[in-house]
C-alpha positions in Angstrom: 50.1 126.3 97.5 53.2 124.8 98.7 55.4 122.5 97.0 57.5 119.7 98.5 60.4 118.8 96.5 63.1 115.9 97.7 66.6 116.5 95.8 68.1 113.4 96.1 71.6 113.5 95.5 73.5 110.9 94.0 74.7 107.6 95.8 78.2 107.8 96.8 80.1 105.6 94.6 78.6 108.3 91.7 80.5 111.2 93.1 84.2 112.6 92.7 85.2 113.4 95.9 84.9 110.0 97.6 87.0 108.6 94.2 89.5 110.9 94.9 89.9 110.7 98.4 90.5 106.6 97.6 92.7 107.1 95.0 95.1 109.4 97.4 96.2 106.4 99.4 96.1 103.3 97.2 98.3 105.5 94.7 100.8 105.3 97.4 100.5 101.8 98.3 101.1 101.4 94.5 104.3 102.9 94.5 105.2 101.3 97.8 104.9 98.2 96.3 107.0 99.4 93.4 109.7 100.7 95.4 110.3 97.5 97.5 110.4 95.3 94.6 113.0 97.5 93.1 115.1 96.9 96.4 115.1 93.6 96.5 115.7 93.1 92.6 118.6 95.5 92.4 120.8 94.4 96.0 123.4 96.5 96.4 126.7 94.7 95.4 129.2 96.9 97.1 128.5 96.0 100.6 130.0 92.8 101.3 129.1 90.6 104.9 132.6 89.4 105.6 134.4 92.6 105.4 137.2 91.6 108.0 138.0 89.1 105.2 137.8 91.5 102.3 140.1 94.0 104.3 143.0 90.7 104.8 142.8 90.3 101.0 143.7 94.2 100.4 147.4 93.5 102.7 147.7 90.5 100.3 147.0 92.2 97.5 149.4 95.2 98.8 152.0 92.5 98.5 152.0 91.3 95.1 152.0 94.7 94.1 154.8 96.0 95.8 156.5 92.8 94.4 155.8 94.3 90.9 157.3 97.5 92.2 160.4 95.5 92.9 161.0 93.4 90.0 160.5 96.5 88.0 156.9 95.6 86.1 154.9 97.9 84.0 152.9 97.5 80.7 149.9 98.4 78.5 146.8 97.2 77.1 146.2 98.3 73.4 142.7 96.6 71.5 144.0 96.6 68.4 142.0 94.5 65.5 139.6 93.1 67.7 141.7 91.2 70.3 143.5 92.7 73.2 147.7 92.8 73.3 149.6 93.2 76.4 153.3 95.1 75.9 154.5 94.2 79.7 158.1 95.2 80.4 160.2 94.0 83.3 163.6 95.4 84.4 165.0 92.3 86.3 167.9 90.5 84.5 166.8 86.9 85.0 163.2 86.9 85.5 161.1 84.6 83.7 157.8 85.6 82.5 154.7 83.5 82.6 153.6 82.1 79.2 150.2 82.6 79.8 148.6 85.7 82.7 144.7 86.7 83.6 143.6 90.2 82.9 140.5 90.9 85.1 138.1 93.4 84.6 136.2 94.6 87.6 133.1 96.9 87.2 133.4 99.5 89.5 129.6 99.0 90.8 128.3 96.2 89.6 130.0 92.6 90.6 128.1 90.4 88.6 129.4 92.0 85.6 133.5 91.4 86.2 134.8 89.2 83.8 138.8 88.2 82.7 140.3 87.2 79.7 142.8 84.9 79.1 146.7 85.9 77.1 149.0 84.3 75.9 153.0 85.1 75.3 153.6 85.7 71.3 156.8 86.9 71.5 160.1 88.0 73.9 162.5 90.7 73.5 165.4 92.0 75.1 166.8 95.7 75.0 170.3 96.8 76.5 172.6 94.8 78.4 173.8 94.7 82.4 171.6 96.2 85.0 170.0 98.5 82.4 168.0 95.7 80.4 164.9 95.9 79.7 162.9 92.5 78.5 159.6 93.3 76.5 156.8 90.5 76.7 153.9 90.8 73.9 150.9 88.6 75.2 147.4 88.5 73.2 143.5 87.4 73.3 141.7 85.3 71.5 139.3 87.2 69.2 136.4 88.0 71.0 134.3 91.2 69.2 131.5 90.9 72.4 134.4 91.0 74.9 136.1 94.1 73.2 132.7 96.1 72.3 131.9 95.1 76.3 135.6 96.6 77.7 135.2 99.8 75.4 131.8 100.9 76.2 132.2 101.4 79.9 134.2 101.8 83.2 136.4 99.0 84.4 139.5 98.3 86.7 142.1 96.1 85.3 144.2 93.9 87.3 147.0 91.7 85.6 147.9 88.9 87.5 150.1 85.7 86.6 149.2 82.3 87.1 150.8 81.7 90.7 149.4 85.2 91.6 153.0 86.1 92.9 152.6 90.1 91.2 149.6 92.1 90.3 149.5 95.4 88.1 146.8 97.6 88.1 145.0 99.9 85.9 141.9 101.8 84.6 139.5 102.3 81.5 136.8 104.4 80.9 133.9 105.1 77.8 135.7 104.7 74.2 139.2 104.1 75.3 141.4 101.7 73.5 144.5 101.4 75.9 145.4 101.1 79.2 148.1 101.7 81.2 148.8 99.1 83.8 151.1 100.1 86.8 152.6 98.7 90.7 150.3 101.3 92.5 
């Protein structure tokens, strides 16, 4: 006697295969998904629109620092009890510094980050005589321990600048450093 016997296999939705085969291309719409929200969270700050603009700023800039160059500027930035002092010295006879300059710190990636800090002359002092004289300028911060922990736990560019923006010095800083030397380059 002969038997019939009907294997039924499962319905579809049961199986592995067709699970797996699904899960192949949503995974990747997933991650598409992901990835554009990323992009448009994180815009890339370095790329500017009006770069014809940007590059006229660079001459300017070129200017004030070869003024600095001339007049003979240098200095350095010490963070020293929780506040930041300037030394800036200046070789010109009769130059008058500004009572109060702008120390900007740019992040070298991330623009929204920049930030500048206000000093203020403490005191003036005057070594040699003639052509030789040199006139040393203390300027500090006000006490700001978010400011200092922010400068001294990353990378930044320093630019000095006075109030009429007639010089600029430059400098750098990087991970756990606690002075920086500011230049005409």
């Amino acid at each position: 006697m002969m038997q019939n016997t009907i294997t039924t296999e499962p319905a579809w939705y049961k199986q592995f295969w067709p699970w797996f085969l699904i899960f192949l291309p949503a995974s990747v719409v997933v991650a598409s998904m992901f990835t554009i929200m990323l992009a448009t969270d994180n815009a890339d700050s370095l790329v500017v629109d009006d770069y014809y603009k940007k590059a006229l700023q660079i001459n300017r800039d070129l200017t004030k620092i070869e003024h600095a160059k001339k007049i003979g500027l240098s200095g350095s930035v010490v963070i020293h009890n929780d506040s930041l002092q300037l030394n800036l010295q200046v070789q010109k006879e009769k130059l008058k510094l500004a009572p109060v300059l702008s120390l900007n710190f740019v992040h070298p990636t991330r623009a929204e980050k920049d930030f500048s800090v206000v000093l203020t002359a403490s005191e003036q002092a005057r070594v040699g005589n003639g052509n030789d004289a040199v006139s040393h300028v203390l300027y500090v911060s006000s006490n700001d321990i978010n400011m200092i922990k922010k400068i001294i736990n990353g990378a930044w560019y320093v630019h000095l600048l006075p109030a009429d923006k007639a010089w600029q010095l430059n400098g750098k800083i990087k991970n756990k450093s606690t002075a920086i030397s500011l230049y005409a380059d």
